[in-house]
C-alpha positions in Angstrom: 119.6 83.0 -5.8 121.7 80.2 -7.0 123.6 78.1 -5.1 127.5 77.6 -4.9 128.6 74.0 -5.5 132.4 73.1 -4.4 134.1 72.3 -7.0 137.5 70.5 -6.3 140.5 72.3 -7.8 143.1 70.4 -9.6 145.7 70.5 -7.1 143.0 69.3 -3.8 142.8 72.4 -2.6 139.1 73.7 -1.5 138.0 77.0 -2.5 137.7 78.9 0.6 141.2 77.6 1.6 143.0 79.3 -1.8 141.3 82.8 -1.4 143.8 85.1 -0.3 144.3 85.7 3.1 144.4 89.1 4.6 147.8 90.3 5.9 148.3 91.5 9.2 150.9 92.7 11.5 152.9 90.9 13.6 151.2 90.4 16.9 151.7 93.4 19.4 153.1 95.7 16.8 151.3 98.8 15.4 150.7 100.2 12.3 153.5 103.1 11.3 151.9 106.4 12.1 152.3 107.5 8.6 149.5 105.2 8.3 147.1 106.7 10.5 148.3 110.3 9.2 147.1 109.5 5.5 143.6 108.1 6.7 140.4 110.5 5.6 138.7 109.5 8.9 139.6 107.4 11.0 136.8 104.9 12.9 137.2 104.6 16.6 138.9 100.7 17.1 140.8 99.7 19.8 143.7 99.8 17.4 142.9 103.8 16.9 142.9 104.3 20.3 145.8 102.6 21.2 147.4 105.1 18.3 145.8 107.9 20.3 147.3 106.7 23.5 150.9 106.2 22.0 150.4 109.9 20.9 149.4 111.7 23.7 150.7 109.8 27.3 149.3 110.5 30.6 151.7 112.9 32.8 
């Protein structure tokens, strides 16, 4: 396999440091349940679960 070599960009900027970041939500909030209504499966995270729990409380 060949090997990466950094190359410096023209503005200083390494490469790993330009890639585009992945978005998130704000910390503490959910998803909007429309979001986990359109998923084909959904994996069981603790995000999931807290969906589940929001969903169907404890009496």
């Amino acid at each position: 396999k060949r090997q990466r070599s950094e190359r410096p960009q023209p503005n200083g900027i390494s490469q790993s440091a330009s890639k585009k970041q992945r978005l998130s939500h704000p910390s503490g909030s959910q998803p909007p349940a429309a979001f986990w209504d359109n998923l084909s499966k959904i994996w069981l995270t603790k995000r999931a679960l807290r969906e589940q729990d929001r969903r169907n409380p404890q009496v």
